[in-house]
C-alpha positions as CSV (number, residue, x, y, z in Angstrom):
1,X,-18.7,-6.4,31.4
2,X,-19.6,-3.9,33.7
3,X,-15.7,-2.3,34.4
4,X,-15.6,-2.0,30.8
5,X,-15.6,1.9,31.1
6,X,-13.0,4.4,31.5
7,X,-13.5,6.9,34.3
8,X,-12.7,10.5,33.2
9,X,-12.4,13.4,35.5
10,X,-12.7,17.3,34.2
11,X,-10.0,19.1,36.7
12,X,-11.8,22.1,34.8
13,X,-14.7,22.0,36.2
14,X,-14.3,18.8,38.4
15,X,-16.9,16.5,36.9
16,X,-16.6,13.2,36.4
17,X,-17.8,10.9,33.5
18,X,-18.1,7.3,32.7
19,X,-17.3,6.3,29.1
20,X,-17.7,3.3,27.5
21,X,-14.4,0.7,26.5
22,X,-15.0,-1.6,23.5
23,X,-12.4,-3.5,21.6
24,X,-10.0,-1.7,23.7
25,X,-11.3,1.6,22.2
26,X,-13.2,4.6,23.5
27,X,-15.6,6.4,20.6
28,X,-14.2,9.9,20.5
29,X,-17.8,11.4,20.1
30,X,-17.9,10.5,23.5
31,X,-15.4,12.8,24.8
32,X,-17.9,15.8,23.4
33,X,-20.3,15.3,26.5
34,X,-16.9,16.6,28.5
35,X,-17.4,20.7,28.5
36,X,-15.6,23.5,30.0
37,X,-18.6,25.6,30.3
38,X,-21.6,26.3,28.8
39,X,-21.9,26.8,25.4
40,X,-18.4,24.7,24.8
41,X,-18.0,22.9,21.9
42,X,-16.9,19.9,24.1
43,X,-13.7,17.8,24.0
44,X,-11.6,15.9,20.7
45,X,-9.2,14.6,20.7
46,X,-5.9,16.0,18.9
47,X,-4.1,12.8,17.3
48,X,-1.8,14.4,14.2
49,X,-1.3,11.6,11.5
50,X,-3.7,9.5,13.4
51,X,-0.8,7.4,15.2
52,X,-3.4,6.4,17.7
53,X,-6.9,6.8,16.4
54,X,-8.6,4.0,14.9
55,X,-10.3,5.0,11.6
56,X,-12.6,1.9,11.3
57,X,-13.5,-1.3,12.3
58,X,-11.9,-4.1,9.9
59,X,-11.8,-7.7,9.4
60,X,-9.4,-8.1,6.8
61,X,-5.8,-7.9,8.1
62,X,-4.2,-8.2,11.7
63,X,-0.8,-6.9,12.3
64,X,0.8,-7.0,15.8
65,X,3.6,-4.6,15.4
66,X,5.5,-6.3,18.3
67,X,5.8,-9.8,17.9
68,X,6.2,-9.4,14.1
69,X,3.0,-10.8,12.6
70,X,1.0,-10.4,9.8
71,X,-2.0,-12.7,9.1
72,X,-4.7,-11.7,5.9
73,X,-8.4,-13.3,7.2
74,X,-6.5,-14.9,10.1
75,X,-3.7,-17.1,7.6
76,X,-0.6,-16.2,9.1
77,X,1.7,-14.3,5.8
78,X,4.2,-17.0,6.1
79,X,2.3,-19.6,5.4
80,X,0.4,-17.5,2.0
81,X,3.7,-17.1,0.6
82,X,4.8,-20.6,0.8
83,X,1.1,-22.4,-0.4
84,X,-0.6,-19.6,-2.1
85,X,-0.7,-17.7,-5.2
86,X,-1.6,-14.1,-5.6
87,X,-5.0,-14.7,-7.0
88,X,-6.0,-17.6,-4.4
89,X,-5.1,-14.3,-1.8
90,X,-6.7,-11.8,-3.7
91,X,-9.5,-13.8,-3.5
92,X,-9.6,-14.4,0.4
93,X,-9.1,-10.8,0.9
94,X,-12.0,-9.3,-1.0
95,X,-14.5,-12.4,0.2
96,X,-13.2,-13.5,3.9
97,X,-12.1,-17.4,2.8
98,X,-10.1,-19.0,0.8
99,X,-12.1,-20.4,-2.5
100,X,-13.2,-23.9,-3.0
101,X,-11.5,-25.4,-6.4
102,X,-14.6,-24.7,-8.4
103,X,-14.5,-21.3,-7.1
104,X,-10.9,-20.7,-7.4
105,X,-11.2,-21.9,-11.1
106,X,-13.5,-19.4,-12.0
107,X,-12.3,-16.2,-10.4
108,X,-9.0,-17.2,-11.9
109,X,-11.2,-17.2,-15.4
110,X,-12.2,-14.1,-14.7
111,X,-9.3,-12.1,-13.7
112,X,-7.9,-13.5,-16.9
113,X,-10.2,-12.8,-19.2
114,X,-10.7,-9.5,-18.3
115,X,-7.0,-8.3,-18.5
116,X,-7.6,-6.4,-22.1
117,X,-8.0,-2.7,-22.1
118,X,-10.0,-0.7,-24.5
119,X,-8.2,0.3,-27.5
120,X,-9.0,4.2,-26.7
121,X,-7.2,3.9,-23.3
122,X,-4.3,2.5,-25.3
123,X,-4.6,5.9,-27.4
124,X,-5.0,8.3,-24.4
125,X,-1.5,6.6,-23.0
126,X,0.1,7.6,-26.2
127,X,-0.4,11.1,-25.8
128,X,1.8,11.4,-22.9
129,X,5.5,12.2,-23.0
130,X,8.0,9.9,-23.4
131,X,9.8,10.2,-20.4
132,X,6.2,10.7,-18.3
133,X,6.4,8.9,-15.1
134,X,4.7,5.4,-15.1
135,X,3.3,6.2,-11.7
136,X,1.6,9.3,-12.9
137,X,0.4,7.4,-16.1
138,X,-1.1,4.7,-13.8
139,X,-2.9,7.4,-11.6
140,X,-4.2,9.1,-14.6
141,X,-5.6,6.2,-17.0
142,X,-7.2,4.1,-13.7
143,X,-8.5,7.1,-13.1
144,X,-9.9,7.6,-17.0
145,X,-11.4,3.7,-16.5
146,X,-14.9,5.4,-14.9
147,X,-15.5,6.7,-17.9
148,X,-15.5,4.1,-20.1
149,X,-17.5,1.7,-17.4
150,X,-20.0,4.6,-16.5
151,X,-21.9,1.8,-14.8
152,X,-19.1,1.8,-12.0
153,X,-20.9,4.5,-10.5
154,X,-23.7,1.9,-9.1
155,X,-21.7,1.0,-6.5
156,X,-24.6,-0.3,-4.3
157,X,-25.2,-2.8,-7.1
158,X,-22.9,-5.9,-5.7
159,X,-23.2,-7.5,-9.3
160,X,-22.1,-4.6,-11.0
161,X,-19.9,-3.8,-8.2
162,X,-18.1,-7.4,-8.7
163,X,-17.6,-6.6,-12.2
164,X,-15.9,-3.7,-11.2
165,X,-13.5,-5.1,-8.8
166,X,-12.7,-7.6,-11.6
167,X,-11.2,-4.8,-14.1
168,X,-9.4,-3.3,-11.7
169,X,-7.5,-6.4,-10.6
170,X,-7.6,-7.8,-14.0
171,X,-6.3,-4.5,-16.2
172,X,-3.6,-3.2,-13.5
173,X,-1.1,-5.3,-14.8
174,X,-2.1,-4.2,-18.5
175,X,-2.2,-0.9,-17.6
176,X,1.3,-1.0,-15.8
177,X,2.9,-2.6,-18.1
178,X,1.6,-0.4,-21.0
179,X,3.2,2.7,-19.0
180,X,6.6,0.5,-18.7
181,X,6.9,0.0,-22.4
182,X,5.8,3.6,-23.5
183,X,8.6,5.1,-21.2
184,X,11.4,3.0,-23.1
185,X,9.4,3.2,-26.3
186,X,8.6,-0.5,-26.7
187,X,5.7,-1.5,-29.1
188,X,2.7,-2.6,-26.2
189,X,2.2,-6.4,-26.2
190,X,-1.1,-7.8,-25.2
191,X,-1.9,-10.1,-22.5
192,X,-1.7,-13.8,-23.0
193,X,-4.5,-15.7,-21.4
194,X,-1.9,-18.7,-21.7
195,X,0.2,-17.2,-18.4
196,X,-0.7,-17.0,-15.2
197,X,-1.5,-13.8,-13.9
198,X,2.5,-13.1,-12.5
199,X,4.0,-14.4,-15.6
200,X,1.6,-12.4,-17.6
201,X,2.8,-9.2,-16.7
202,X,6.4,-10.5,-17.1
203,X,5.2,-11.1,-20.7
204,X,3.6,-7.9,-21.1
205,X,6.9,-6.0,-19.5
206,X,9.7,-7.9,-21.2
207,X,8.2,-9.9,-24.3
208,X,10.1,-9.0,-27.6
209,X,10.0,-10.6,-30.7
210,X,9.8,-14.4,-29.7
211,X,6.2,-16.2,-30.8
212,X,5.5,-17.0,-27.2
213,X,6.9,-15.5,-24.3
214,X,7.8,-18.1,-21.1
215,X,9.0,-16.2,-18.0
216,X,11.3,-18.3,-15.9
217,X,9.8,-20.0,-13.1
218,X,11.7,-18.8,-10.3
219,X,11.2,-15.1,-11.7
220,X,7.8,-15.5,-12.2
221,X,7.2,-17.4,-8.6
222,X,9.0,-14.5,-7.2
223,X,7.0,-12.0,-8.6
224,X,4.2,-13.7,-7.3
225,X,5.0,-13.8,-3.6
226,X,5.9,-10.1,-3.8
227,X,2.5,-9.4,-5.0
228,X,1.0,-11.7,-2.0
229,X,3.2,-9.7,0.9
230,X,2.2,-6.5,-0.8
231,X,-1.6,-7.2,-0.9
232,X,-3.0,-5.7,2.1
233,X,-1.1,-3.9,5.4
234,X,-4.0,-2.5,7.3
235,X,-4.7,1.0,7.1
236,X,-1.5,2.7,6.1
237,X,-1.6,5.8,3.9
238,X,-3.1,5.2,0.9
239,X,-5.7,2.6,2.1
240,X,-7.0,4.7,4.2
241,X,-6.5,7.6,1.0
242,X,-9.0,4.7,-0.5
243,X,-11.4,4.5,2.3
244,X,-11.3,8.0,2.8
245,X,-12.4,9.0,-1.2
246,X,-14.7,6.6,-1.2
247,X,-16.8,7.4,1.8
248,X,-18.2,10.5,-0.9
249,X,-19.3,7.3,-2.8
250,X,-17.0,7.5,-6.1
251,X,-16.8,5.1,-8.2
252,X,-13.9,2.4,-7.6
253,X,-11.9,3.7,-10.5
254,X,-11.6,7.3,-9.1
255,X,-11.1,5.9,-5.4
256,X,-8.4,3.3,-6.2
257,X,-6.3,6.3,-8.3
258,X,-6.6,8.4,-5.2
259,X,-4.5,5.6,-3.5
260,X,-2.2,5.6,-6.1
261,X,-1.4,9.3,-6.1
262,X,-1.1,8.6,-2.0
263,X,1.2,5.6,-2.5
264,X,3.5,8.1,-5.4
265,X,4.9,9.2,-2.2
266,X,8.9,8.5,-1.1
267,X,7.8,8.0,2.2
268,X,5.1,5.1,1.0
269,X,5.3,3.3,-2.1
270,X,9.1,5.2,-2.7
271,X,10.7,4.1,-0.2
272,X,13.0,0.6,-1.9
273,X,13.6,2.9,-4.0
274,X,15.0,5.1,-1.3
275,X,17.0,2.2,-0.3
276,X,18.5,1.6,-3.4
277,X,20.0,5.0,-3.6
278,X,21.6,4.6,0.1
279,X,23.2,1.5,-1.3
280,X,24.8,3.1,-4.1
281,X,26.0,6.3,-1.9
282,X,27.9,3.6,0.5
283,X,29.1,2.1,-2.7
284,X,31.4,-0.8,-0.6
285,X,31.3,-2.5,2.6
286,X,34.6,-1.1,3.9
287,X,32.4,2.2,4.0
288,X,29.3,1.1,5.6
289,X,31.0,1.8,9.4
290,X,31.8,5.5,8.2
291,X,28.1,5.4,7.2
292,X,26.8,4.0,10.4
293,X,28.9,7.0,12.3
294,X,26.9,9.6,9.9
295,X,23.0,8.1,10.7
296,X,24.3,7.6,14.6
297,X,24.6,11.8,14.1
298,X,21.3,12.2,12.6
299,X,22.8,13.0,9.1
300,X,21.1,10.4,7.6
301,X,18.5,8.1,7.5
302,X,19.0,4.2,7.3
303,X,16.6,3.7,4.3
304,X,14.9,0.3,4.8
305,X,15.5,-0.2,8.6
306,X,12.2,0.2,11.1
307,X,8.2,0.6,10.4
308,X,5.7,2.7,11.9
309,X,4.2,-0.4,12.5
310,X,6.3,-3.1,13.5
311,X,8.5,-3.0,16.2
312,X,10.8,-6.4,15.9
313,X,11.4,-8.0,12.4
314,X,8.9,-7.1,9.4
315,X,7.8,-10.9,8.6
316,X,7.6,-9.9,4.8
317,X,11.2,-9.0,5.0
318,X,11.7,-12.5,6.5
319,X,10.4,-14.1,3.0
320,X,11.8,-11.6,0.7
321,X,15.5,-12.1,2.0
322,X,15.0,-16.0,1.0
323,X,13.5,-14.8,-2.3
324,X,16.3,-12.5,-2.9
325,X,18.9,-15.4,-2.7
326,X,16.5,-17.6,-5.4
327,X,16.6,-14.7,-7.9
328,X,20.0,-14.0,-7.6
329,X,20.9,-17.6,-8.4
330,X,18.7,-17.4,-11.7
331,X,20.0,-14.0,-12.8
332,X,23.5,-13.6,-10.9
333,X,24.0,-11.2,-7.7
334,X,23.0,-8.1,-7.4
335,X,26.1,-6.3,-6.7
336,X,24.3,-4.3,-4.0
337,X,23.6,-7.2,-2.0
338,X,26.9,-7.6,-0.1
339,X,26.8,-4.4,1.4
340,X,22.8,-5.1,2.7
341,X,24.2,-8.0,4.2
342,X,26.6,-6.3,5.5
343,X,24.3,-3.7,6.9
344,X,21.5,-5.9,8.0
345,X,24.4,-7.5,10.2
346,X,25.0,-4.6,11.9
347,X,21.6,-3.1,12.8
348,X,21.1,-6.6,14.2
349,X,24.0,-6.3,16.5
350,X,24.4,-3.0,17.7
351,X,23.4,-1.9,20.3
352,X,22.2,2.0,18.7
353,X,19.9,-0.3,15.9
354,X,18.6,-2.8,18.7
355,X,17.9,-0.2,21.4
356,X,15.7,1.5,18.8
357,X,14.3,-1.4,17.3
358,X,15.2,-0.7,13.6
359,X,15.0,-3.9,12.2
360,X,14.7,-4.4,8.0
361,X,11.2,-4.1,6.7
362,X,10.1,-5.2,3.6
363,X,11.3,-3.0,1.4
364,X,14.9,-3.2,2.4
365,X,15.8,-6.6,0.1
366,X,12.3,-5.4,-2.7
367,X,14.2,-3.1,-4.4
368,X,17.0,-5.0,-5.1
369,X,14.7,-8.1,-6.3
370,X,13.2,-5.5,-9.1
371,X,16.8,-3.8,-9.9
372,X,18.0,-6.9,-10.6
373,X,15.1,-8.4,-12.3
374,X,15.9,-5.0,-15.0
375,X,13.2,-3.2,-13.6
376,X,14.1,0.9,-13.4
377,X,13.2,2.3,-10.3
378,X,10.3,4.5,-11.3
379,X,8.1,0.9,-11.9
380,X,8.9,-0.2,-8.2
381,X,5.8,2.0,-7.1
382,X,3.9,0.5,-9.9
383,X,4.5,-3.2,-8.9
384,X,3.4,-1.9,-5.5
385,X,0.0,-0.6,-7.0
386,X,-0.6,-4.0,-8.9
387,X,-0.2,-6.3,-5.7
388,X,-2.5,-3.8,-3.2
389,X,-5.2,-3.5,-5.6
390,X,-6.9,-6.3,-4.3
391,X,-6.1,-4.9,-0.7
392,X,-7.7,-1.5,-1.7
393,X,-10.8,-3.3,-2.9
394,X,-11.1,-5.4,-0.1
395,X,-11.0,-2.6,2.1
396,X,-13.6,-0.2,-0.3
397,X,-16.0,-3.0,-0.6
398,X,-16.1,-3.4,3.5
399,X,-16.1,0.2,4.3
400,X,-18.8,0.5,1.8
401,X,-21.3,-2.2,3.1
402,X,-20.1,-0.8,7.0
403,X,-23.5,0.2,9.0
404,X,-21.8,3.2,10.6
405,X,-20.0,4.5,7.1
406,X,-19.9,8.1,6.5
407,X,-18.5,10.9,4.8
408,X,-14.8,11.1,6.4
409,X,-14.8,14.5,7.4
410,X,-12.2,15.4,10.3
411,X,-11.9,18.1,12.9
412,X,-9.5,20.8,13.6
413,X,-7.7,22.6,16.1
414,X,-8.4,26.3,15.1
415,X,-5.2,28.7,16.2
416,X,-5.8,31.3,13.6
417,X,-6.9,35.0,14.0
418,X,-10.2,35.7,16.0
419,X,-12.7,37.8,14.5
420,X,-11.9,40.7,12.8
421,X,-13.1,43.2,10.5
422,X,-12.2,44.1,6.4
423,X,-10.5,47.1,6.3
424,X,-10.2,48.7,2.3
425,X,-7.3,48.8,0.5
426,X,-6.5,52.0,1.0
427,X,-6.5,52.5,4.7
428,X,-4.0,49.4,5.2
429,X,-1.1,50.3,6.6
């Protein structure tokens, strides 16, 4: 349409310029044409953490912040979590549509069948620490995969790249659950091609000396909705860490450890854990008001309440709260859980929570879900990395085959020193 343009005027210098509006965006190399004087660099725009800069154009996953909705390809989440499995997701994530039986059957072949790890990467875990953090050891061995698949490196290849994107989602379970049972120094136990790809890594985590392993249903069901509402979220910190790497053109090994070491972060793939702790400081629900009174002051933080995102109920924290109930009843309450009732209650109702819009987001009810399933805290980020791999993927293979990629290479606002001269050693004052 012809008003499809934003109309910019330079008080500066008082010209005016037309720029072009598409998909409710203006291309910031536009704003360069608008100069101070001659010999100006031209305008950018300064947008710190990129709170209101689109990055890239996507297809994948649409999240409306406001009205609380979260659809993967267009399938609302809800309705994923209720139908689907994690594989069937994965699946319409990295190719745009849900798979046909025949090809649902073989990319759950696949997956399976590549879940074995080389025996050296089995030795290189061993040579960490005892008490090395899983995270760390997940960051470090993905990482160590491109060089034992040297072929990754052809990434323009879409056969080999396909293979690729296999391993990764097939071995991250492996891989985490090696780290798990090196920490607590637990022989490793191999994958079973038996299980489905859920209740495989409950058998890798938790198997002892039983013949076969069965994980319980509800367990293993639960496990695999978490994996489906941690799949994808746009482009939040260590997606775009993946996009970001892999714009140099890495191999998907090294970019998918980048998002890792991004996700490692409290303030990403940390923060159930966060919430857990808060939990255990209130310690009972006669203490929660006295709690309240401290973050109304600003002395602390309500872990597990708002999103940078969404703006009215996360609808991940929705399903999780119904999946929290059906665990507890296999496996007995988590003690913790009165006193998030308790507070969910009251961010709902007052008026200090509701003016500000903190509602529970999805790692409010997670955290509790993997405490109580006997999972420590420092695998929470790890179940994280499992479920978003697919995500990650999905989101390197688009940016990849994208007719405008390039090199991610950002701008600066400059407010250091203006020119100046060395002066020796000896004649500083």
């Amino acid at each position: 349409m012809a008003n499809e343009t934003l109309t910019i005027t330079d008080n500066r210098t008082g010209k005016t310029y037309e720029i072009p509006v598409t998909h409710g965006t203006i291309r910031a190399m536009d704003l360069r044409q608008i100069k101070g004087s001659e010999g100006d660099f031209g305008l950018m725009s300064y947008d710190p953490a990129l709170e209101n800069t689109a990055s890239c154009k996507s297809k994948i996953t649409y999240i409306d912040g406001d009205k609380g909705i979260l659809l993967y390809r267009g399938y609302p989440i809800e309705q994923l979590a209720e139908k689907s499995d994690y594989l069937e997701v994965a699946y319409l994530l990295l190719y745009g549509e849900l798979p046909t039986e025949s090809q649902y059957k073989k990319w759950v072949h696949d997956i399976t069948y590549h879940t074995i790890i080389h025996e050296k990467v089995k030795k290189f875990m061993d040579g960490y620490r005892h008490d090395a953090h899983p995270v760390g050891m997940l960051i470090s061995t993905v990482g160590a995969l491109s060089t034992f698949y040297p072929e990754a490196k052809e990434i323009f290849n879409s056969e080999i790249r396909e293979i690729q994107i296999n391993r990764l989602i097939s071995k991250m379970p492996t891989l985490a659950a090696f780290s798990y049972r090196h920490t607590v120094g637990l022989p490793y136990v191999y994958p079973d091609n038996d299980l489905s790809y859920a209740g495989n890594f409950l058998n890798m985590m938790f198997k002892m000396t039983e013949l076969k392993y069965k994980p319980n249903p509800v367990i293993e069901r639960a496990i695999d909705i978490l994996f489906i509402l941690h799949a994808d979220h746009e482009q939040n910190c260590s997606t775009s860490a993946m996009r970001s790497v892999g714009s140099s053109l890495p191999d998907p090994y090294s970019a998918t450890a980048a998002a890792i070491a991004a996700l490692y972060g409290p303030l990403h793939g940390g923060a159930n854990e966060e919430v857990l702790h808060m939990l255990k400081e209130i310690g009972s629900k006669d203490k929660i008001p006295e709690y309240i009174k401290k973050v109304k002051a600003g002395e602390f933080r309500l872990m597990g309440f708002g999103h940078r995102v969404y703006k009215s109920y996360d609808p991940r924290a929705k399903i999780i709260k119904q999946i929290a109930h059906e665990v507890f009843e296999v496996i007995g309450k988590n003690p913790l859980l009165d006193i998030a009732l308790e507070l969910e209650r009251i961010a709902l109702e007052d008026e200090y929570f509701v003016k500000r819009r903190l509602y529970p987001n999805v790692d409010f009810y997670s955290g509790l879900i993997y405490q109580s399933m006997g999972l420590p805290t420092s695998m929470f980020t790890v179940l994280f990395a499992i479920a978003r791999t697919s995500g990650w993927l999905s989101q390197w293979k688009e940016m990849l085959l994208d007719e405008e990629r390039k090199i991610v290479r950002p701008r600066q606002v400059y407010l250091g020193s203006d020119r100046r001269d060395y002066v020796p050693l000896e004649e500083r004052g």
